[in-house]
Each structure stands twice: as C-alpha cells, then as structure tokens.
C-alpha positions, 0 to 999 in steps of 0.5 A: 606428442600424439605419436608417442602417445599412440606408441604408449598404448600399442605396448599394451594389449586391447584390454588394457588399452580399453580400461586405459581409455575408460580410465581417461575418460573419467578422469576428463569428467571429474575434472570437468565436473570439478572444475566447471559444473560443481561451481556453477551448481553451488552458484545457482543455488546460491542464486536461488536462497538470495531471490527467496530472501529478496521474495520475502523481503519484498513480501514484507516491504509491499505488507508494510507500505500498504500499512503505512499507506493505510495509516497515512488515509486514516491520518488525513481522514483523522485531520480532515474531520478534526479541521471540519469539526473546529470549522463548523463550531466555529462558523455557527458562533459567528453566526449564532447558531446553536449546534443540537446534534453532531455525528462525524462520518467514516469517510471524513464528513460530519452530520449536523442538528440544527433545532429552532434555528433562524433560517436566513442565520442558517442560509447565511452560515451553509453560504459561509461554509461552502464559499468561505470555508470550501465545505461541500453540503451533501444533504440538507433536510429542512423542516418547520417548526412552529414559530415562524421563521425557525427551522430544524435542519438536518445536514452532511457536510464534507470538506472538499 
C-alpha cells in the first residue's frame, strides 16, 4: 500500500508532490480538529459555565444557612429569655415578692428591681433561682432602705 502510494506521487512533479502533501496534512489537522480538539473544547467549556453555576449556588446556600443559622440563635435567645421572664415572675409570686423593674438583655439575660423587699424572702427566692430553676445570677447589688429588714436590690439573672 505504501509502494503504491509512492508510485502515485512519483507521476507528479516536485511541485505538485509538494502542494499533494501540504494538502495531506491539513486535511490530518482538520480532522484531528474535528474529530478531537472541537469536542473536547466545547466540553471544557461546558464544564466551566456548570462549576460557575454551582459557585454561585454554593454562594447562595452558605448566605442562606448563615440566615437560617442567625434565625435559629435569635429564636432560641427569643425562648430563653421568654422561659426566663414567666421563671422569675413566677418564682417571685411564690415568694412574695414584688417586681419594681425589668429589663431583658440582648444576650438572653434579664435585669431585675426589687424595692423594700424582705431580705431572707429575697435570699430565699435567688436560692430558688439558681438551684431550682438553674438561672445563673451574674450580678447582685443590694442596698438598704430605712425600715429594717428590707433591701432594694438590683440583679443580672441568665438562664444556664
């Protein structure tokens, strides 16, 4: 097969040999480009567009998680401090106690004024709190008042 071939181009002249081959070889190019190199581009850049559009749904999934995340902590801050409120009004009843202030915290804790309250009823009620109920008190501040016996009292109070 090669022979023949050869003896094929020997009929031509140099020239024409020359333009035979150049012609040859870009016919083997195109088809190489055809067959492989046309395919395989048009597939990377299919490949590129899909990694963008998972980028970008990635992108979109992270801003949404952290949304839903955020959403989730101010949901639980929201319970806490609603389980905290209904805990000390509660605790201070069966005490007898009488609530004067109430502040709730951004971080889920709950300030609290106690005026002319009794001392061991308020003693009584911060022990309730803290072992019954499992509130933490962060601050205290106590300060007399005229009468014996009775306090004016200022408290953090956060759930645990």
């Amino acid at each position: 097969m090669m022979n023949e071939l050869l003896l094929l181009l020997n009929k031509y002249n140099r020239r024409e040999q020359a333009l035979l081959l150049g012609l040859a070889v870009f016919v083997v190019l195109y088809l190489l480009w055809v067959a492989i190199l046309s395919p395989l581009n048009h597939k990377r850049d299919n490949l590129i567009r899909a990694n963008a559009t998972a980028s970008e749904s990635l992108s979109k999934v992270q801003i949404m998680s952290a949304q839903i995340q955020q959403l989730r902590n101010q949901g639980v801050q929201g319970q806490a401090s609603d389980n905290i409120n209904s805990l000390v009004s509660s605790s201070l009843n069966a005490n007898g106690l009488k609530m004067d202030g109430f502040q709730p915290g951004s971080t889920g804790d709950v300030r609290v004024r106690l005026e002319m309250a009794r001392y061991d009823a308020l003693m009584q009620w911060l022990y309730d709190l803290e072992y019954r109920h499992g509130i933490s008190i962060l601050e205290l501040s106590l300060s007399e008042t005229r009468d014996a016996g009775l306090v004016t009292a200022n408290i953090r109070l956060q759930k645990n």
